[in-house]
KEGU-438334 format. One record per residue (C-alpha): residue number from 1; residue in three letters; x, y, z. Coordinates in Angstrom, 3 decimals. Layout:
! KEGU-438334
+-----+------+----------+----------+----------+
:  nr : rest :        x :        y :        z :
+-----+------+----------+----------+----------+
: NUM :  Ala :        X :        Y :        Z :
...
+-----+------+----------+----------+----------+
This chain:
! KEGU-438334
+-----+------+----------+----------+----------+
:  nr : rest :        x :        y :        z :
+-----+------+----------+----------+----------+
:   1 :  Unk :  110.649 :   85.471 :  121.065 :
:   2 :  Unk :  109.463 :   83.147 :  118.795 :
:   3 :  Unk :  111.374 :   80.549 :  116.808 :
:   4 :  Unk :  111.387 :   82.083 :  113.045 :
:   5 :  Unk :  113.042 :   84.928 :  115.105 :
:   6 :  Unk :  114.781 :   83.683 :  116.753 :
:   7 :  Unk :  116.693 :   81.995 :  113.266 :
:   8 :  Unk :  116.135 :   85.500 :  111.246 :
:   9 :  Unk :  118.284 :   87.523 :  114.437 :
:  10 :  Unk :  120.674 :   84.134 :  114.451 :
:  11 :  Unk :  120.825 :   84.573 :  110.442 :
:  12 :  Unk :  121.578 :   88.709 :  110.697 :
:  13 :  Unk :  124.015 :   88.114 :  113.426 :
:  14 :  Unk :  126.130 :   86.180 :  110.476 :
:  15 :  Unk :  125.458 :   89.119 :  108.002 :
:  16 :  Unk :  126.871 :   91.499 :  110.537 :
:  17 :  Unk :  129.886 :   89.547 :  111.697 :
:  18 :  Unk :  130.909 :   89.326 :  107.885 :
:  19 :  Unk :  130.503 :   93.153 :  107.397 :
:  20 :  Unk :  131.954 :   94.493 :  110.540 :
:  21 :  Unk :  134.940 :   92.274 :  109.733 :
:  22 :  Unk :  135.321 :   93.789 :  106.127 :
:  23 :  Unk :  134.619 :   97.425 :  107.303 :
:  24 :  Unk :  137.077 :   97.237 :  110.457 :
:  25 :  Unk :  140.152 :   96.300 :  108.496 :
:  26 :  Unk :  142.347 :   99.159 :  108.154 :
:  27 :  Unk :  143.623 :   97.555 :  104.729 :
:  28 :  Unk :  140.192 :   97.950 :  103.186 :
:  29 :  Unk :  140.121 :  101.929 :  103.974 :
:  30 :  Unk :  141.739 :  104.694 :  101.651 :
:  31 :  Unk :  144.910 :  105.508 :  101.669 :
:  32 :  Unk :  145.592 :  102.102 :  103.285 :
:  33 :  Unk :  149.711 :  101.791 :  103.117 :
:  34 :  Unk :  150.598 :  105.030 :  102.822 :
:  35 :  Unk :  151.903 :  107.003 :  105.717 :
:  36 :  Unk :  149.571 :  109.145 :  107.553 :
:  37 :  Unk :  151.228 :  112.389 :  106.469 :
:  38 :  Unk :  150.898 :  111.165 :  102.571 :
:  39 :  Unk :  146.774 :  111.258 :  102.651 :
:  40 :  Unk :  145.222 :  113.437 :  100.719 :
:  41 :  Unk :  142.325 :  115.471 :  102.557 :
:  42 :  Unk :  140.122 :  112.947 :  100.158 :
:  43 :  Unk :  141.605 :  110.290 :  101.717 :
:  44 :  Unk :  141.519 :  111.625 :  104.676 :
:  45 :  Unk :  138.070 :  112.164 :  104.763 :
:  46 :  Unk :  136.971 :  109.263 :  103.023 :
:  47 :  Unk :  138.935 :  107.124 :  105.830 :
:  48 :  Unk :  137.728 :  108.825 :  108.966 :
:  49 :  Unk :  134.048 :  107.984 :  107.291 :
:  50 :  Unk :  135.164 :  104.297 :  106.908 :
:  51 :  Unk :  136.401 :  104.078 :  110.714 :
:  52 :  Unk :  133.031 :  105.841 :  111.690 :
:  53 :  Unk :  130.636 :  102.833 :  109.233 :
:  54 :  Unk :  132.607 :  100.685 :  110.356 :
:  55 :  Unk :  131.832 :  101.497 :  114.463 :
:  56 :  Unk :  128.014 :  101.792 :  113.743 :
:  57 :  Unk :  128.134 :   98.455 :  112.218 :
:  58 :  Unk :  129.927 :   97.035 :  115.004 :
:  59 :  Unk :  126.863 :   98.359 :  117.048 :
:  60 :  Unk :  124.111 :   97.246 :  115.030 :
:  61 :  Unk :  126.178 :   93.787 :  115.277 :
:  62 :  Unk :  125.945 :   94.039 :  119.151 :
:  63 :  Unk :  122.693 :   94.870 :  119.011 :
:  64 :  Unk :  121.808 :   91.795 :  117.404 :
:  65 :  Unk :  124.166 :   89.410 :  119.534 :
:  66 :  Unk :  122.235 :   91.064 :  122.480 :
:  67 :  Unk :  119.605 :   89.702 :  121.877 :
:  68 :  Unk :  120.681 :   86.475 :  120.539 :
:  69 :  Unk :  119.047 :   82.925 :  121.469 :
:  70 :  Unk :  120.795 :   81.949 :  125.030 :
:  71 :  Unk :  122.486 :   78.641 :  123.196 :
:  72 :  Unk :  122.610 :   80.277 :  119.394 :
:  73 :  Unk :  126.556 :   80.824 :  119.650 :
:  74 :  Unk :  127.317 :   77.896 :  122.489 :
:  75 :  Unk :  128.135 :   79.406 :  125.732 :
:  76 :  Unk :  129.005 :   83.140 :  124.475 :
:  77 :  Unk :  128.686 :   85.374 :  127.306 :
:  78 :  Unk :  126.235 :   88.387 :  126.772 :
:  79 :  Unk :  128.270 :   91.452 :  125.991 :
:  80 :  Unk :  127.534 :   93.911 :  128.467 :
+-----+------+----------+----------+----------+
């Protein structure tokens, strides 16, 4: 892998972490607060579509880390 790469998957990585952290907290989804048998089926909907963007970001974000520069996050293990 070369070095510009190597910086642009380093660079992404960030991007990721930031949006998988916004997308994965519950307060950010609809109907966030409300008990679960006070959602609307919009709401509902709208939050089971959240949870499921928010898991294929999480994957994209693995992806990434994957294939990360050995030393480009210290001595982070390789998820598995």
């Amino acid at each position: 892998m070369h070095n510009d790469e190597k910086t642009r998957l380093s660079k992404l990585s960030d991007k990721l972490t930031d949006v998988v952290l916004e997308e994965a907290d519950p307060d950010n989804w609809p109907g966030a607060g409300k008990a679960i048998d006070a959602h609307t089926k919009q709401e509902r909907g709208d939050r089971y579509w959240c949870k499921k963007n928010a898991a294929t970001t999480l994957t994209l974000f693995q992806g990434a880390y994957a294939y990360r520069p050995a030393n480009a996050w210290g001595n982070a293990r390789r998820p598995p």
